[in-house]
C-alpha positions in Angstrom: 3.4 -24.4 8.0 -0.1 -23.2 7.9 -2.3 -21.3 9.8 -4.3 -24.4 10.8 -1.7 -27.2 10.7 0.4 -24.6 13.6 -3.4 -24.5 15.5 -3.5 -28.3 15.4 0.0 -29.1 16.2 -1.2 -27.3 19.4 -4.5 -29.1 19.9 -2.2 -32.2 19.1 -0.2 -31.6 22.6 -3.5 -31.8 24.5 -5.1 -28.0 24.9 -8.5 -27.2 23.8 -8.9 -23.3 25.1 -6.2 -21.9 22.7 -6.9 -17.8 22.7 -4.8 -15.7 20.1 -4.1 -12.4 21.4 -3.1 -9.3 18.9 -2.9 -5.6 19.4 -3.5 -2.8 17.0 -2.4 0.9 17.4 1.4 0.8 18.5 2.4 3.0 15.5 -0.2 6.0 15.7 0.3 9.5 17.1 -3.1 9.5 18.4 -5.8 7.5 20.0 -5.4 4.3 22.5 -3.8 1.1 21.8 -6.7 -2.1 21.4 -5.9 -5.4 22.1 -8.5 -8.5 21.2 -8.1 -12.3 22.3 -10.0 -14.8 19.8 -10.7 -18.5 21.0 -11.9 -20.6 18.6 -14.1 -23.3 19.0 -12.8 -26.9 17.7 -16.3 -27.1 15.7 -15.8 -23.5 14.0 -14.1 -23.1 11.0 -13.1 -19.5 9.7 -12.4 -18.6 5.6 -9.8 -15.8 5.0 -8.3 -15.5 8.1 -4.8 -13.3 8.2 -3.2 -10.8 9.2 -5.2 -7.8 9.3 -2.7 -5.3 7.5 -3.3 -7.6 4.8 -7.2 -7.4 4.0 -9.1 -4.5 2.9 -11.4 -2.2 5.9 -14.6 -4.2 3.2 -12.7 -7.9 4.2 -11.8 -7.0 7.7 -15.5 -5.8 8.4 -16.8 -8.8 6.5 -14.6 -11.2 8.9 -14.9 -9.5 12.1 -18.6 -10.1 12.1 -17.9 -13.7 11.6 -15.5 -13.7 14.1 -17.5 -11.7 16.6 -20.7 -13.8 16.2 -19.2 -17.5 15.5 -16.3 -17.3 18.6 -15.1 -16.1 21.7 -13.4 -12.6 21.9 -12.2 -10.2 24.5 -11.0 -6.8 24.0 -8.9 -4.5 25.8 -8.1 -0.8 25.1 -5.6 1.6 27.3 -5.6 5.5 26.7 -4.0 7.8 25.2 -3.3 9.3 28.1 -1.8 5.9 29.5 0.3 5.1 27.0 2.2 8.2 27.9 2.5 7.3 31.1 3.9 3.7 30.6 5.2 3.9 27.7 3.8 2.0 24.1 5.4 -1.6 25.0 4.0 -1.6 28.5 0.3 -0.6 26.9 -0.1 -2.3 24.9 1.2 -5.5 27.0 -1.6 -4.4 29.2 -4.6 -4.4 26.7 -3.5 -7.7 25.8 -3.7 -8.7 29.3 -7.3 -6.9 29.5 -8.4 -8.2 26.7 -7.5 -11.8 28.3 -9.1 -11.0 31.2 -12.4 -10.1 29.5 -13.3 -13.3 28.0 -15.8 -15.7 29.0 -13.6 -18.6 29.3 -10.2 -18.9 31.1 -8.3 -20.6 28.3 -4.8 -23.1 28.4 -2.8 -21.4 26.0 -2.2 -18.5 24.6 -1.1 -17.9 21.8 0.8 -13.8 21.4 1.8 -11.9 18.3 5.2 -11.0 18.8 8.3 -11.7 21.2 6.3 -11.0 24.5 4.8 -12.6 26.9 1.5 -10.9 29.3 1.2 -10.7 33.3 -1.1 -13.8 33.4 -0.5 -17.4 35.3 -1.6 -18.8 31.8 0.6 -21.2 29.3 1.6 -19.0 26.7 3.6 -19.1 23.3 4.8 -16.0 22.0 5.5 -16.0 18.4 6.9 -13.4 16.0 3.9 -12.8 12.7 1.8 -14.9 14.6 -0.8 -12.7 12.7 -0.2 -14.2 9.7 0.9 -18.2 11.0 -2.0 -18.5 13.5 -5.9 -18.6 12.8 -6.9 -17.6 15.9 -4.0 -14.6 16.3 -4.7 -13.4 12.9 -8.6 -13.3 13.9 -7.8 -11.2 17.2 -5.8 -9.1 15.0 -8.4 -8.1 12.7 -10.9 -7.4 15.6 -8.3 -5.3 17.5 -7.7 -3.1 14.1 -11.9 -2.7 13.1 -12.5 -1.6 16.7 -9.8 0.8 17.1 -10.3 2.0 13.6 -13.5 2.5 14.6 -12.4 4.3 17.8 -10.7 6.6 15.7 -14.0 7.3 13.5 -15.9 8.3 16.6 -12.6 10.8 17.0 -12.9 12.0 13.7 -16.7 13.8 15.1 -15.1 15.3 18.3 -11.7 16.7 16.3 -13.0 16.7 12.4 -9.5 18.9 11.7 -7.3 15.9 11.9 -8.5 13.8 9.4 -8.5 10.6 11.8 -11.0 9.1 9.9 -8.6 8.3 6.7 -5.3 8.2 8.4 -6.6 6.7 12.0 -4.1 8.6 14.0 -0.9 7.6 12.0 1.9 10.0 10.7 0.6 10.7 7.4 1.7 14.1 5.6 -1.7 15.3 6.2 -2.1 14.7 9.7 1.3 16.4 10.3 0.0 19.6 8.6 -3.1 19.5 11.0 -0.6 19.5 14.2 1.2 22.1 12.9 -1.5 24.6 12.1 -3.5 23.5 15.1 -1.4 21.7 17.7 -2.3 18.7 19.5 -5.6 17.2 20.5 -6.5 16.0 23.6 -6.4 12.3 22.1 -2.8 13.0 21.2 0.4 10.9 22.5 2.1 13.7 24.0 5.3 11.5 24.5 5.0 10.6 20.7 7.5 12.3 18.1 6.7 14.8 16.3 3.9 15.6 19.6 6.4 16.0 21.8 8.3 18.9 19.9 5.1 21.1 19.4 4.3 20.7 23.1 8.3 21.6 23.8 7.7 24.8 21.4 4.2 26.1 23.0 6.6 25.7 26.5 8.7 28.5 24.7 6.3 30.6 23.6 
């Protein structure tokens, strides 16, 4: 099925606030996790929509104006330093919840990315690639990735060694190279692997 025949199936069954909520960030080492909810209006019609692994940074900067300026989007973003506390899942169940919570409109479905539902009285529909079968998940997916990506650019000033501009914070060769000549940064995920272990050998130095 379609990106907009599963939207309309919905609309079909009587709700008209349908938000999709997406996260970006659950992989990285370093950096917070960003979560976006996108509610379309019934009159707006997107091009290009999908999941946001999908599309180039040129097409996801190109859509996420569209998307930013043409519906209604909420984002949410918990720490580094959160994520650590609560572990990843419970994070980045949070920003969704924030991001929720930070629109203008209180909407009557939601529709989630993945197997999990958020801590809100709301009708919601989790579904697994909802990215990539849902207009309105794969929209907040591609505003969750261009802010945090972003996020991490800003990074990239404050702690130029780690290279967070190209790799964002994920386990590339390169970034491992930085830890291990330098250690980690304060944006780190100190209960991320390999983190963890050089944190575990400066205890036994």
């Amino acid at each position: 099925m379609s990106p907009n025949l599963w939207e309309s199936v919905f609309r079909h069954q009587g709700f008209r606030l349908i938000a999709g909520v997406d996260e970006a960030g659950r992989g990285p080492l370093a950096g917070p996790v960003v979560a976006a909810a996108c509610l379309i209006p019934s009159s707006v019609h997107l091009e290009g929509i999908r999941d946001s692994k999908m599309l180039s940074p040129e097409v996801r900067e190109k859509l996420f104006w569209q998307i930013i300026t043409r519906t209604i989007v909420g984002v949410g973003i918990v720490s580094e330093q959160e994520i650590d506390r609560i572990n990843i899942l419970r994070a980045s169940l949070l920003a969704m919840r924030e991001a929720v919570l930070a629109l203008t409109v209180t909407p009557d479905l939601l529709l989630i990315d993945g197997p999990y539902k958020i801590d809100l009285p709301l009708k919601q529909v989790p579904m697994i690639d909802g990215d990539r079968k849902l207009i309105s998940v794969g929209a907040a997916s591609i505003v969750a990735k261009v802010t945090r990506d972003r996020i991490m650019c800003d990074y990239d000033l404050q702690y130029p060694h780690y290279g967070f501009r190209k790799h964002k914070g994920y386990c590339t060769p390169a970034h491992v190279a930085a830890l291990e000549e330098c250690g980690p940064s304060p944006i780190h995920r100190m209960s991320f692997q390999p983190i963890a272990n050089f944190s575990e050998m400066d205890d036994d130095d």
